[in-house]
Phi, psi and omega in degrees: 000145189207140186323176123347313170266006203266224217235318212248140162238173227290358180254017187107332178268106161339135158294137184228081165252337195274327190287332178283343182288285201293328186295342176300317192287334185288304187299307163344308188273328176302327149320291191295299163319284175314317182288297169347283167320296199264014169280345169280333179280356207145120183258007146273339151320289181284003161284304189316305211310323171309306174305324170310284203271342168286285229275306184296340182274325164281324172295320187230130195232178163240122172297122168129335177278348209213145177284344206202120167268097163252007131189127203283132165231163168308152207286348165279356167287315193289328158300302153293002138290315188295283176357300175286012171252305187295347190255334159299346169307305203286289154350283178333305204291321176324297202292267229293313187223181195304170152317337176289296242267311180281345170277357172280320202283322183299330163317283218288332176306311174311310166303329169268354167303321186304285156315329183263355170336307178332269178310312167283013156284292199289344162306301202303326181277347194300183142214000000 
């Protein structure tokens, strides 16, 4: 256990404020991108898509991760979830908008892969 400025927070769970902060901005765009993307194929595509990428992440948590769990899975679902949020970002963001726009959301994806090592660590012990 460690201050604020240390790795830990008092139950054990990486401090994560700077990943969550980039995986929300990650998750944002993937909202946004992915229905975007997929509305010239189909608009019941980019509506499930929604569904998808909100509704399976809200449904399904690893306890200790989340303040309110409404069904628990072990901490590799919760890593592949995030995973299917950075990668439809990123995918997405390619199909959907210029080229700038999309090499900013592949930073921010890198980046936050980068920043949650932490946290998918201490997920990976979860069950």
């Amino acid at each position: 256990m460690l201050d604020a400025t240390g790795e830990e927070t008092a139950s054990g769970r990486p401090d994560d404020r700077l990943p969550s902060v980039l995986r929300f901005a990650t998750e944002l765009v993937a909202w946004v991108a992915t229905p975007w993307a997929l509305a010239g194929v189909s608009w019941l595509l980019a509506a499930l898509s929604v569904v998808v990428l909100i509704g399976l992440p809200t449904c399904f948590a690893t306890p200790g991760d989340k303040a309110k769990v409404v069904v628990a899975v072990p901490g590799w679902v919760t890593i592949l979830l995030v995973l299917l949020q950075l990668v439809a970002a990123v995918v997405s963001s390619w199909f959907a908008w210029p080229t700038w726009a999309a090499v900013a959301v592949t930073a921010l994806a890198a980046a936050t892969v980068v920043t949650e090592r932490r946290r998918w660590r201490w997920l990976a012990g979860r069950r």
